[in-house]
C-alpha positions as CSV (number, residue, x, y, z in Angstrom):
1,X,-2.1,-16.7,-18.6
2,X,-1.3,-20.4,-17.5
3,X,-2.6,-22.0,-14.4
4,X,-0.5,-21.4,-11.6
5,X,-0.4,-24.7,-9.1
6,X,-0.5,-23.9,-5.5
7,X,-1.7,-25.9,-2.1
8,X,-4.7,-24.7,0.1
9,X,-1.8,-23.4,2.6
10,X,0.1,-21.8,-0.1
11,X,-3.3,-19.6,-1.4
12,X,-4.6,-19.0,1.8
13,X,-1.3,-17.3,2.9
14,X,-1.5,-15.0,-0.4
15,X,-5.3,-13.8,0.7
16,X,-3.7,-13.2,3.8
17,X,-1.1,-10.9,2.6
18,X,-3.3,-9.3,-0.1
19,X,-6.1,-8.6,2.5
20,X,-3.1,-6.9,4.9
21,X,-2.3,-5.0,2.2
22,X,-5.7,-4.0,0.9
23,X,-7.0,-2.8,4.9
24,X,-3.9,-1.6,6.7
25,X,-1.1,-1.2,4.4
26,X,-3.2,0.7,2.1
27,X,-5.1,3.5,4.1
28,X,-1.8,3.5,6.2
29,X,0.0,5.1,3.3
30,X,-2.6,7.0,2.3
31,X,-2.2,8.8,5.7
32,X,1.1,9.0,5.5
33,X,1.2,11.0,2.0
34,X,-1.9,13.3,3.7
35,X,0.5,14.2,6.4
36,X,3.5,14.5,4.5
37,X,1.5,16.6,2.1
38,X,0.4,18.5,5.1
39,X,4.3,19.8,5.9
40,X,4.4,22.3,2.8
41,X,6.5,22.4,-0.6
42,X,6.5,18.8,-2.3
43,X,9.2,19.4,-4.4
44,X,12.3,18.9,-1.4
45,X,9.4,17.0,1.1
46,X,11.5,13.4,1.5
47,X,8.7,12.1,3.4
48,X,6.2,12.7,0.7
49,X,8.4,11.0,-2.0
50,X,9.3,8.0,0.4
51,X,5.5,7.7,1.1
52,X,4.7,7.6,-2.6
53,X,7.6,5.0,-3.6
54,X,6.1,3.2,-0.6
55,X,2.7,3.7,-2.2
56,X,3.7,2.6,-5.7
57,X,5.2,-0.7,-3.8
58,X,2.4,-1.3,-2.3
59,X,-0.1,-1.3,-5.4
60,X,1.9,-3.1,-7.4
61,X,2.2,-6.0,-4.7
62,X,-1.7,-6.1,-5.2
63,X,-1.6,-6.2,-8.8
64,X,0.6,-8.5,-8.7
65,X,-1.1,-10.9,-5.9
66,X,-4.7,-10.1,-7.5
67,X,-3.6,-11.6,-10.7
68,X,-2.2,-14.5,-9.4
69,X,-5.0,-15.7,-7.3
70,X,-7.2,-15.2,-10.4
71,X,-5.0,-17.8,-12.4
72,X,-4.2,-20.4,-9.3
73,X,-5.2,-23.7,-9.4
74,X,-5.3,-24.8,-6.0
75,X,-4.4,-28.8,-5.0
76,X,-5.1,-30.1,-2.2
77,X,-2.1,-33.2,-1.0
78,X,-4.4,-34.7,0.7
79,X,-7.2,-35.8,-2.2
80,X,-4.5,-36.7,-4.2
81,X,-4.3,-40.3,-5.4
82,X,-1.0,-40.5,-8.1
83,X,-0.2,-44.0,-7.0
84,X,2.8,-43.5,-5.2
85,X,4.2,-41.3,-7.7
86,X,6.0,-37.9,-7.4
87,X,3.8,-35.3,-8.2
88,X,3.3,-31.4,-7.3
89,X,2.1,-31.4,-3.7
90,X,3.7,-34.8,-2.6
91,X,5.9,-35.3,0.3
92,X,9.0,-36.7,-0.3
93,X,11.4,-38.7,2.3
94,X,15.1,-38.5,-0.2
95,X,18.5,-40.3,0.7
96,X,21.5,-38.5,-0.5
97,X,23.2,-41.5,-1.9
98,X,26.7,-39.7,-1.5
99,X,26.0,-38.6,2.0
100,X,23.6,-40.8,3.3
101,X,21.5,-38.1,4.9
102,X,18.0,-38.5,5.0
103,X,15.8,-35.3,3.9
104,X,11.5,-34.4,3.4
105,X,10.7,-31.8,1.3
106,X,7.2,-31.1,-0.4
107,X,7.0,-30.1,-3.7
108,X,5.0,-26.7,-3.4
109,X,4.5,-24.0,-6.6
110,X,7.0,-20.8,-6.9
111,X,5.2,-18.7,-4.2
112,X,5.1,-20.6,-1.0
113,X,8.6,-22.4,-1.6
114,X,10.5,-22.2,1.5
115,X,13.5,-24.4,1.9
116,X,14.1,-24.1,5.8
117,X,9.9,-25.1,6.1
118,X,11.1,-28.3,3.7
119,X,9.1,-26.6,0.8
120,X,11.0,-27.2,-2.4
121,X,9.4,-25.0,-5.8
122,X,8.0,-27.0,-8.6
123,X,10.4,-25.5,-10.4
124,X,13.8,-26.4,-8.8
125,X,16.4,-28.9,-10.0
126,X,15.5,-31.3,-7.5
127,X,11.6,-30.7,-8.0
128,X,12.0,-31.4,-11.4
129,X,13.9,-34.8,-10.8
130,X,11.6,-36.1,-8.5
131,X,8.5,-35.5,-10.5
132,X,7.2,-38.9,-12.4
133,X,9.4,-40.9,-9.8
134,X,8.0,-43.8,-7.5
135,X,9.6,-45.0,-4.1
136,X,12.5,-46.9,-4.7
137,X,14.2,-44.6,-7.9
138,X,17.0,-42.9,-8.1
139,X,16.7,-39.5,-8.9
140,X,19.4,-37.6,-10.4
141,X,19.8,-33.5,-9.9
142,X,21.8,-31.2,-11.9
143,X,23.6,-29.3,-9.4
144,X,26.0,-26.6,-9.7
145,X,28.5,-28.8,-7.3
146,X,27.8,-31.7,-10.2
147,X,25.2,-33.8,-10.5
148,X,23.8,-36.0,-7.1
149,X,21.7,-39.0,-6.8
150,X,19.0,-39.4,-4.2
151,X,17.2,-42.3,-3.7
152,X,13.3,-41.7,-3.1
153,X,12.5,-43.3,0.4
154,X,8.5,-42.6,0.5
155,X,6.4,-40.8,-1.4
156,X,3.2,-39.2,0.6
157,X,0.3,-37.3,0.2
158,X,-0.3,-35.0,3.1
């Protein structure tokens, strides 16, 4: 499985959500299917089928986090030195030359992508513009409304 590029931020809030799920999430549900259990025939016992499908969720949200954090290869902004350039983790200050709004986003991995935070996925149109760009280009994004050009303001590593 390829490396998966994520900041510090980005893998310290998976932990987070894999421990949750591993201490209190976990023996929750296992409580949940004892006392459903508890109420008789499991056959017609809704509670005992929700708790399961909840319990299935729940193990496969570990899986699923486990094997990412095993394949992550974590970057931090800050040590970065890429010259100026556009590169995963960077901070970038973009002018929509149509508009002329001004906008930062930081390009982040899949995971921790969160557009109203100003994290844009290494994967996204835009991302994928940006990425071998200095301040002072013009990139252009394939958008669904048509293609847009943004002009790359500053490029920093934070």
């Amino acid at each position: 499985m390829p490396k998966i590029p994520i900041t510090i931020a980005g893998a310290e809030k998976l932990r987070a959500e894999l421990q949750a799920l591993k201490t209190v999430q976990r023996p929750a549900i296992v409580s949940a299917i004892a006392e459903a259990r508890s109420h008789g025939d499991l056959s017609e016992n809704a509670e005992y089928h929700a708790a399961k499908e909840r319990q299935g969720f729940i193990e496969g949200r570990i899986s699923d986090l486990e094997a990412k954090l095993a394949n992550v290869q974590i970057i931090n902004p800050a040590l970065l030195d890429a010259d100026g350039r556009c590169v995963f983790g960077a901070t970038v200050d973009l002018e929509d030359l149509a508009s002329g709004e001004v906008v930062t986003y930081q390009i982040v991995g899949d995971d921790e992508a969160d557009i109203k935070q100003g994290k844009i996925s290494i994967s996204s149109p835009i991302a994928r513009a940006l990425i071998g760009k200095y301040s002072g280009d013009v990139a252009e994004v394939q958008a669904p409304g048509g293609v847009r050009e943004y002009e790359i303001l500053d490029v920093k590593y934070i």
